[in-house]
C-alpha positions as CSV (number, residue, x, y, z in Angstrom):
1,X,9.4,9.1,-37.8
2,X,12.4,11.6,-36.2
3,X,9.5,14.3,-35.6
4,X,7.7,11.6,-33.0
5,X,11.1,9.9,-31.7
6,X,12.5,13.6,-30.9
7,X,9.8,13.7,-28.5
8,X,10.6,10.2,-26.8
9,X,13.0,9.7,-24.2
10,X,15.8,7.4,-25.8
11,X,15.7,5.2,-22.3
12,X,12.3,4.1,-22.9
13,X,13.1,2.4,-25.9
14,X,14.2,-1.2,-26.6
15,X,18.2,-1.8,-26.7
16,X,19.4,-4.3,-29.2
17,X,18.3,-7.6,-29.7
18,X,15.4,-6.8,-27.3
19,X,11.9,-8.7,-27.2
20,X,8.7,-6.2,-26.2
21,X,5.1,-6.7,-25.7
22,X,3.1,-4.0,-27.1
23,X,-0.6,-3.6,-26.1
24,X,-2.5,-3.0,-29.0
25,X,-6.6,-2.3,-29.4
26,X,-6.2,-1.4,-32.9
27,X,-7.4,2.4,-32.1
28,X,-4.9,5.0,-33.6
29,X,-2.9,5.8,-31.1
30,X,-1.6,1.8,-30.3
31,X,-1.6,1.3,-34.0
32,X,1.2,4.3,-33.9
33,X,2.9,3.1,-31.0
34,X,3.1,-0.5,-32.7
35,X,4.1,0.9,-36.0
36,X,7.0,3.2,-34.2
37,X,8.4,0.1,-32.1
38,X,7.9,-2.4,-35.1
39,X,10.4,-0.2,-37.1
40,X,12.9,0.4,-33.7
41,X,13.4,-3.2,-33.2
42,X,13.8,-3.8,-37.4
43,X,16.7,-1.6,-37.1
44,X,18.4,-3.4,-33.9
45,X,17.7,-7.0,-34.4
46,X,14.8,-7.1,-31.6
47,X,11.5,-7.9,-31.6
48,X,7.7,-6.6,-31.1
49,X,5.0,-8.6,-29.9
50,X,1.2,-7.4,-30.1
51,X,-0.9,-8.0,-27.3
52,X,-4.6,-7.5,-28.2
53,X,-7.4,-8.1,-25.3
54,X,-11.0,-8.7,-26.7
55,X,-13.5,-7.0,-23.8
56,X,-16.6,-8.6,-25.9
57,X,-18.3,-5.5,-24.6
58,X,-19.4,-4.7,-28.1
59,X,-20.7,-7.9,-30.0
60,X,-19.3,-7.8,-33.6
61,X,-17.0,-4.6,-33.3
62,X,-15.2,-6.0,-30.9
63,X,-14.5,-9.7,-33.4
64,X,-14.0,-6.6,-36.1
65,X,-11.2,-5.0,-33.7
66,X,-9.4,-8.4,-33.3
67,X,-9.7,-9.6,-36.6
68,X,-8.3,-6.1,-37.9
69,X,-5.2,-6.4,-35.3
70,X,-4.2,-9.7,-36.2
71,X,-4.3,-9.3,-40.3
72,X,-2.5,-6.0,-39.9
73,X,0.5,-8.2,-38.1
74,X,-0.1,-11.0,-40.4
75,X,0.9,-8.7,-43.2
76,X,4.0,-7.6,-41.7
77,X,5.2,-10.4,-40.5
78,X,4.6,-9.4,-36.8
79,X,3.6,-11.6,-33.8
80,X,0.2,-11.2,-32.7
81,X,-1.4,-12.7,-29.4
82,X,-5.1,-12.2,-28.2
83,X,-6.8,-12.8,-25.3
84,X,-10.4,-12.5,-23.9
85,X,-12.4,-12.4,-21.2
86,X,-15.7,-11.6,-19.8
87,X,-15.7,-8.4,-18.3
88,X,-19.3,-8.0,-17.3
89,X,-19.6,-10.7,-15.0
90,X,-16.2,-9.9,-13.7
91,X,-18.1,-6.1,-12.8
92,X,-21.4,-7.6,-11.5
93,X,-19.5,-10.0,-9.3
94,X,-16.4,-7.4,-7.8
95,X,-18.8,-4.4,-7.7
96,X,-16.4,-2.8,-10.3
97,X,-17.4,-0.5,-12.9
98,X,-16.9,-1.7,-16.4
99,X,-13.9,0.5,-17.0
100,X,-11.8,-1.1,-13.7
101,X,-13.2,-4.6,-15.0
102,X,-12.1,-4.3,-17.9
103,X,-8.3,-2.8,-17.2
104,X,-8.1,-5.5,-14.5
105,X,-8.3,-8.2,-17.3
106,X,-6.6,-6.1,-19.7
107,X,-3.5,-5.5,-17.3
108,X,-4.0,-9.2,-15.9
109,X,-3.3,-10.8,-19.7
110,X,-0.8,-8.2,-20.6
111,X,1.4,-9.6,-17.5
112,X,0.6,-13.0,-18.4
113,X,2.2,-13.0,-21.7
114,X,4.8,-10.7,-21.1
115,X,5.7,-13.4,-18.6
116,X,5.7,-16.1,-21.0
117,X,8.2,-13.8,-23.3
118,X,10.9,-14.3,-20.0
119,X,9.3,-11.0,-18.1
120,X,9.8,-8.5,-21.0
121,X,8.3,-5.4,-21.3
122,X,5.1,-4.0,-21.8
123,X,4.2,-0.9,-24.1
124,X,1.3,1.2,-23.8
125,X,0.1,4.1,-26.1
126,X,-0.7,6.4,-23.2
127,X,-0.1,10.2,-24.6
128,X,-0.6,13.5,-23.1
129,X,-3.7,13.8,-23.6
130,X,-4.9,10.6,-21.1
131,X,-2.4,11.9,-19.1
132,X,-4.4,15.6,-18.6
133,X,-7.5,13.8,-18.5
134,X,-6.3,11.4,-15.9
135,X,-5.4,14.3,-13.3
136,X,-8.6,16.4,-14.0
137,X,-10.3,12.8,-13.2
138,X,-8.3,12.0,-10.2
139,X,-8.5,15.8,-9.1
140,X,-12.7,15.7,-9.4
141,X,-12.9,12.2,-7.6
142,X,-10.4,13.2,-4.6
143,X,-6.7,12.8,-4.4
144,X,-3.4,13.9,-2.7
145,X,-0.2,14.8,-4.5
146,X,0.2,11.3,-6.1
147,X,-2.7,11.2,-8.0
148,X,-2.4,14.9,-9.3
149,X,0.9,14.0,-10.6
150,X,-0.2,12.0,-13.0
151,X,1.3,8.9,-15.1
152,X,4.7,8.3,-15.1
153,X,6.7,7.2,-18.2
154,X,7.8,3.5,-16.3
155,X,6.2,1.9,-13.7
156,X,5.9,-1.7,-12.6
157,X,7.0,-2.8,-16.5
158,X,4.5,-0.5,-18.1
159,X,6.7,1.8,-20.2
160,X,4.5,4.8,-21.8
161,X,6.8,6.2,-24.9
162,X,4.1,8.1,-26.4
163,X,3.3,10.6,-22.8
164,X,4.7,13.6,-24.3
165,X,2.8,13.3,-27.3
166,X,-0.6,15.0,-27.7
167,X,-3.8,13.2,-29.8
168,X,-3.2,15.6,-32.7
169,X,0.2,15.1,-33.3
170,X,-0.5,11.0,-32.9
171,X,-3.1,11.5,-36.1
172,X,-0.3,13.8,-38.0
173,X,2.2,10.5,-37.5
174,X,-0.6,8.1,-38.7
175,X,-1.4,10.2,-41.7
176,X,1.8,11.1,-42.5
177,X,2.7,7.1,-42.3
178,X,-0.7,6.0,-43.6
179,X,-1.0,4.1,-40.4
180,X,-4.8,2.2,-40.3
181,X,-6.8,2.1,-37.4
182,X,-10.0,1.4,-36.3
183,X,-12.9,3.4,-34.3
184,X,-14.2,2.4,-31.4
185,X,-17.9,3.6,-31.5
186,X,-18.5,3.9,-27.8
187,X,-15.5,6.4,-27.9
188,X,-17.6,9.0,-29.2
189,X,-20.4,8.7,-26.6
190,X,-20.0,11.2,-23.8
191,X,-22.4,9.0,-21.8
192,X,-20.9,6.1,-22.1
193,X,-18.1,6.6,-19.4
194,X,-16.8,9.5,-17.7
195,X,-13.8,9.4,-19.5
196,X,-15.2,9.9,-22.6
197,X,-17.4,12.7,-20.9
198,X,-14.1,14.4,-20.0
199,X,-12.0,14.0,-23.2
200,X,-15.2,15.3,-25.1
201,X,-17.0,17.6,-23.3
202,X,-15.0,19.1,-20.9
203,X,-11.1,19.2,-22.6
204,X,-12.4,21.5,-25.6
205,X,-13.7,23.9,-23.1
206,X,-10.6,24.0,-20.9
207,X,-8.7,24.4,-24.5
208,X,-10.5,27.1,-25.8
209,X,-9.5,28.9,-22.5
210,X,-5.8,28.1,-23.3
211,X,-4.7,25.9,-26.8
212,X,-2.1,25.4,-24.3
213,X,-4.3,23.6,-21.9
214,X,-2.9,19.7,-22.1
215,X,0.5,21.4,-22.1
216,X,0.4,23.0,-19.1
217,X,-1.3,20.1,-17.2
218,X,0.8,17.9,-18.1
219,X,3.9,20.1,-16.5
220,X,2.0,20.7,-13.3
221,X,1.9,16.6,-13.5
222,X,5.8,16.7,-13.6
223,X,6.1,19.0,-11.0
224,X,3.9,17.6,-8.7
225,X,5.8,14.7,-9.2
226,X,9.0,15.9,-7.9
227,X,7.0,16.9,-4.9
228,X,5.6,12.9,-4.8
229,X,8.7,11.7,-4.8
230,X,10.6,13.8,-1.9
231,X,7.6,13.1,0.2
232,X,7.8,9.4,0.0
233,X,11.6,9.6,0.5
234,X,10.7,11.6,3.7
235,X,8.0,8.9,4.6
236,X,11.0,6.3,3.9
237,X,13.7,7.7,6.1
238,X,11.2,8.4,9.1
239,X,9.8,4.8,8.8
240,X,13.4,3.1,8.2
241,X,13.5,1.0,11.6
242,X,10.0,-0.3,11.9
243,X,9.5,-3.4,13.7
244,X,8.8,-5.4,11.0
245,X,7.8,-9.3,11.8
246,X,5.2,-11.6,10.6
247,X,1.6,-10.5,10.0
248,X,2.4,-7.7,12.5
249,X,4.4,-3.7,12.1
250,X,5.0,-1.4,14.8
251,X,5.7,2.2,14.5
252,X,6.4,5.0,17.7
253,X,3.8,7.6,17.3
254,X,7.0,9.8,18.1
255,X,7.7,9.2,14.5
256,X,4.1,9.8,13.3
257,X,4.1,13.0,15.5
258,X,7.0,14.6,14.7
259,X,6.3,14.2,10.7
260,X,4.4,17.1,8.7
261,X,1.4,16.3,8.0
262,X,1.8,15.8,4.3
263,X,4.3,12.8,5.3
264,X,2.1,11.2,8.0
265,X,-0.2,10.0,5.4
266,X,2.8,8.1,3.4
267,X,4.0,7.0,6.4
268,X,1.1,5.0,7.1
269,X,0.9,3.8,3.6
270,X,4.4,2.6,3.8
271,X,3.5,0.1,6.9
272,X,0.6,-1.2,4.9
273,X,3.8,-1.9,2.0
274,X,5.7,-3.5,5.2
275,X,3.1,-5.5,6.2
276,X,3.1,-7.2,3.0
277,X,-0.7,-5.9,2.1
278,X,0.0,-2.9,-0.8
279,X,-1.7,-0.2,-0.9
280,X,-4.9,-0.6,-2.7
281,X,-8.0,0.2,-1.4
282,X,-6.4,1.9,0.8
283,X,-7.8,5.4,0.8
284,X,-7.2,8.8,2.6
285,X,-10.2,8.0,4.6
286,X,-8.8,5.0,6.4
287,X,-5.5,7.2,6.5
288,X,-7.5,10.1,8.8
289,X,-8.9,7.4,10.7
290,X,-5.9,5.7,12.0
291,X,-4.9,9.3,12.9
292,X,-7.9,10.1,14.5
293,X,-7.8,7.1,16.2
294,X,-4.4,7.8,17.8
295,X,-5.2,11.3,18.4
296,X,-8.5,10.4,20.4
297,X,-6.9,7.5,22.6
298,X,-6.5,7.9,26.0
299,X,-3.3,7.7,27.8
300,X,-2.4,4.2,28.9
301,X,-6.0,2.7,26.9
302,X,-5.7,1.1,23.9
303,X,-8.1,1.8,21.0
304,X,-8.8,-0.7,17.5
305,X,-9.6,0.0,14.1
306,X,-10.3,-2.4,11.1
307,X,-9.2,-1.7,8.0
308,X,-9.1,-3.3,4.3
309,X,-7.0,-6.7,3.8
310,X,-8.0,-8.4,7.2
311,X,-5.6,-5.6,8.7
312,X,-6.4,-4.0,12.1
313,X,-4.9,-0.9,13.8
314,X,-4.4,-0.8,17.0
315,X,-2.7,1.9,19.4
316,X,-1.7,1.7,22.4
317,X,0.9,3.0,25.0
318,X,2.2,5.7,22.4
319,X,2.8,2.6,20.0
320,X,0.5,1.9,16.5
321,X,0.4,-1.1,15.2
322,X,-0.6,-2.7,12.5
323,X,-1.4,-6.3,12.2
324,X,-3.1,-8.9,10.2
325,X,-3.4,-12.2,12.6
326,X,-6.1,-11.6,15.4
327,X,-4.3,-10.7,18.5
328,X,-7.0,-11.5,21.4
329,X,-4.6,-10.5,24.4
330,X,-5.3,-6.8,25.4
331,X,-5.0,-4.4,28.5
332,X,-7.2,-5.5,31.4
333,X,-6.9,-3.6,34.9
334,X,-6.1,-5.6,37.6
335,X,-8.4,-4.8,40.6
336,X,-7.3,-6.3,44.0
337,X,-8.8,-9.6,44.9
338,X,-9.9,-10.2,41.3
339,X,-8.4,-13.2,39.3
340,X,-7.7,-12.3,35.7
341,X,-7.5,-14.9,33.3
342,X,-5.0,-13.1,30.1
343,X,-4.0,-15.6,27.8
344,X,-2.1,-18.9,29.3
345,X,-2.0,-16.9,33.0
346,X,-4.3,-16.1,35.9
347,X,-3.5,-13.3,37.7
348,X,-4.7,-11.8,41.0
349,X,-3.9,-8.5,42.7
350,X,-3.1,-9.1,46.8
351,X,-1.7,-7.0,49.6
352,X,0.5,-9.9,50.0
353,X,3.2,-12.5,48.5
354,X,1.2,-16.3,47.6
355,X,2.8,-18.2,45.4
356,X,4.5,-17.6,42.3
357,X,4.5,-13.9,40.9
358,X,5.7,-10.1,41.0
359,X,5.7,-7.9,44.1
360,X,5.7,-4.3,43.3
361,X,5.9,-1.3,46.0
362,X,3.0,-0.5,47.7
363,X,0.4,2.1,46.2
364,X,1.2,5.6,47.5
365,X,-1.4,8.0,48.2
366,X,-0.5,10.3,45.7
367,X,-0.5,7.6,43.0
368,X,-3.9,7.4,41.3
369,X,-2.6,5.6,38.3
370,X,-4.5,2.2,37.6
371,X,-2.3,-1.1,37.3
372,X,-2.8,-3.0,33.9
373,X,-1.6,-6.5,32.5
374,X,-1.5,-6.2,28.6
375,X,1.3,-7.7,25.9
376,X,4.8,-6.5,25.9
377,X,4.9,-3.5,23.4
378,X,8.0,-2.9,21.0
379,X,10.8,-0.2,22.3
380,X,9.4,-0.4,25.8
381,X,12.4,-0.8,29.1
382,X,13.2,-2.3,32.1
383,X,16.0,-1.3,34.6
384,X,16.1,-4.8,36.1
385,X,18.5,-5.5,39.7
386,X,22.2,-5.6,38.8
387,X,21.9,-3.8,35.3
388,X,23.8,-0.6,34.8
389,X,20.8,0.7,32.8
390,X,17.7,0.4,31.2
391,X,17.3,-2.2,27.8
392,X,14.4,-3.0,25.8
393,X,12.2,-6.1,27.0
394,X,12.9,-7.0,22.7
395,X,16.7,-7.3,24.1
396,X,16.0,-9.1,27.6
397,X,14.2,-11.6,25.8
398,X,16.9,-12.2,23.0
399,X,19.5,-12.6,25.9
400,X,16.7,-15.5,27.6
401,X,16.7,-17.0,24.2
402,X,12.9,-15.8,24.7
403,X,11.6,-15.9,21.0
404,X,9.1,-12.8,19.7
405,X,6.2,-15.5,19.9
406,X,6.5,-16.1,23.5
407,X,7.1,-12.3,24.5
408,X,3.9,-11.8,23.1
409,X,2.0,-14.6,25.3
410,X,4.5,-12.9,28.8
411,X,2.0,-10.9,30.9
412,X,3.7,-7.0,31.3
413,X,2.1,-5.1,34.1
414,X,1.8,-1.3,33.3
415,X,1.3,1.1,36.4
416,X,-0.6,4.1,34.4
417,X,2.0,4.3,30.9
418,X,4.8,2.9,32.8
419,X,6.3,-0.4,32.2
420,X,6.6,-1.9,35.9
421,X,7.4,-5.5,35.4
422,X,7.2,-9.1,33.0
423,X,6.7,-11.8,34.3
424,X,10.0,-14.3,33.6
425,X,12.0,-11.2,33.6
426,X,11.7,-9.4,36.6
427,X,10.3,-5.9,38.1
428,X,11.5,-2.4,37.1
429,X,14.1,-1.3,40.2
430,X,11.9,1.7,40.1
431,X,9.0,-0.1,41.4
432,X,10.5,-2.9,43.5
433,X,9.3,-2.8,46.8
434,X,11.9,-2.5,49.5
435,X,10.5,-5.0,51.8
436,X,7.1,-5.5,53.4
437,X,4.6,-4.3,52.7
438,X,3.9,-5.0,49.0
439,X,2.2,-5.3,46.1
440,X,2.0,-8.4,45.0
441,X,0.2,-10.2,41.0
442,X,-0.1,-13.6,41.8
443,X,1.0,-15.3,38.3
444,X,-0.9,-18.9,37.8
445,X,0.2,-20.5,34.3
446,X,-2.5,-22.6,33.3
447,X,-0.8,-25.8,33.7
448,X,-0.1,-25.1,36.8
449,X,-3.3,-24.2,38.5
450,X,-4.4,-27.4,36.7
451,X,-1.5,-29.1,38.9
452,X,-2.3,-27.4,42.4
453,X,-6.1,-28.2,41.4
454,X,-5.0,-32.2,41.9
């Protein structure tokens, strides 16, 4: 056993007195991995668990692969538990292929029973060989940086011992040990999944360019790695004060723009973590799009985009955000004479004060810009009368014990991308008229035209 656990990092194995949960399919590489951890835990007063999932993909072989696991265990005085589950329908009815079903029920048990351990460990039998396989599969299908990097030995509980480990020293270990094991059939069909097309077709090509060939895959997987991880740290720092609330993120495009463009990606995948979605299904496709979308947008126009998880994009006034509750209040132009209706308000451009509402300075000839109504947007200022300087309409509000929900329902009047005034906070001293003539929105809550109507 010192030939295989020279080749394991010592962190990855149980401490003392610890209880794991070891997936096991009865195929020789999990029968090694269980044998290895069976005999680590017997020397330090812990505990292995065997996990088996039956996929009842193969009729009797797959009762023969069960019944094999749990009299091996028996013998040895190990733990066995076994699950089930019908991973066919589950494909038909998610539009999965038979290999995603089947690790969705697989991973979905394992988590299940490591839970009812107390939320111990799980152990997989992943070895360098999956590993290689895994990037050339990831590299033929499309992927960034992330995916050509591989496995890693930990992540989310999944702890992979064996990932330094190639197929043919695994076999030396079980021979050596007179480990048993069982074959899955389907294993040695290169038709049956791509996988298997890969690891039997396509690796003993690529090896009888180089012996080597797992090898050095495997260390571009490492290094890639370390190029993973300072990109996402890069993506973390740049994305540290997002305006993070409810069902809603907001990012500058500043930020977005002054990134490289191998962090902009993993910036945007960092909101999606921020908005509470994840990151699945999200793929570099939807990435370019929010991109494109916020490179194609018009100054002062907002544009929308819907995405996976109920989540739309939308951009507007050199903000993106992301959001996953409807938000019906957009930017409508205000023409003079014509009543708007924008959320709980009606308002109506005029050459002259009526009633209650904002009076701005009157157009100039050289000012071509168009005047807008739309819903306050994060980071944006006001110079208001009496202030020393500008503050953020987020900080005007929290001084009016005005909570986020209601800034969101307070008309804010744009002239072109300029924030001119909000209504219940007051007019930007750079566009308050001096006098007569004016400007003026008249600003009709619905209540209240409901009151004048009477």
């Amino acid at each position: 056993m010192c030939e295989v656990l020279d080749r394991v990092p010592r962190w990855l194995l149980p401490g003392p007195g610890q209880t794991v949960l070891c997936a096991v399919s009865g195929g020789l590489d999990s029968m090694c991995l269980l044998y290895l951890l069976a005999d680590w835990c017997g020397r330090r007063q812990g505990r292995v668990v065997a996990a088996h999932f039956n996929h009842r993909l193969r009729g009797a072989d797959s009762d023969r692969d069960q019944a094999f696991v749990e009299s091996w265990c028996a013998a040895r005085g190990i733990e066995a538990v076994c699950g089930s589950g019908d991973v066919a329908a589950l494909a038909a009815g998610e539009g999965l292929s038979l290999e995603e079903a089947a690790r969705d029920l697989r991973y979905a048990f394992l988590r299940r029973e490591a839970e009812k351990l107390g939320g111990v460990r799980i152990y997989t039998a992943h070895h360098a060989d999956d590993n290689a396989e895994t990037i050339l599969f990831h590299l033929i299908r499309g992927t960034g940086v992330a995916g050509l990097a591989g496995m890693t030995y930990q992540h989310e509980g999944i702890y992979r011992p064996l990932l330094d480990l190639t197929r043919q020293e695994l076999a030396q270990y079980a021979a050596a040990h007179e480990i048993p094991h069982v074959e899955d059939a389907s294993n040695a069909d290169p038709d049956a999944a791509a996988r298997n097309f890969l690891r039997l077709e396509v690796m003993p090509l690529l090896r009888q360019i180089n012996p080597r060939a797992v090898e050095h895959i495997n260390a571009a997987g490492r290094r890639l790695r370390v190029v993973d991880r300072s990109l996402e740290e890069e993506a973390a720092r740049r994305t540290a004060h997002v305006e993070v609330r409810e069902g809603r993120v907001t990012l500058a495009g500043q930020a977005l723009a002054e990134a490289t463009a191998a962090v902009r990606p993993r910036m945007l995948l960092r909101l999606f973590d921020l908005l509470g979605v994840g990151r699945r299904d999200i793929t570099a496709a939807h990435l370019n799009a929010i991109l494109r979308l916020m490179r194609s947008t018009l100054r002062g126009r907002e544009s929308r985009l819907d995405l996976p998880h109920g989540v739309t994009a939308r951009y507007c006034r050199e903000w993106l955000i992301l959001e996953t509750r409807p938000q019906p209040l957009t930017e409508v132009q205000l023409l003079p004479g014509c009543p708007v209706t924008w959320g709980d308000y009606t308002l109506t451009l005029l050459d002259r004060r009526a009633g209650p509402g904002l009076a701005l300075r009157p157009r100039r000839q050289e000012e071509r810009m168009s005047l807008t109504v739309g819903p306050c947007q994060a980071g944006d200022r006001l110079t208001l009368p009496g202030e020393r300087g500008g503050r953020t309409v987020k900080r005007l509000c929290l001084d009016r014990h005005i909570t986020l929900a209601e800034r969101d329902r307070l008309p804010a009047v744009y002239l072109g991308d300029r924030l001119a005034a909000v209504w219940g906070l007051g007019v930007d001293m750079e566009f308050a008229p001096e006098g007569e003539p004016c400007r003026f929105i008249q600003i009709m809550k619905k209540t209240e035209e409901n009151h004048h109507e009477k």
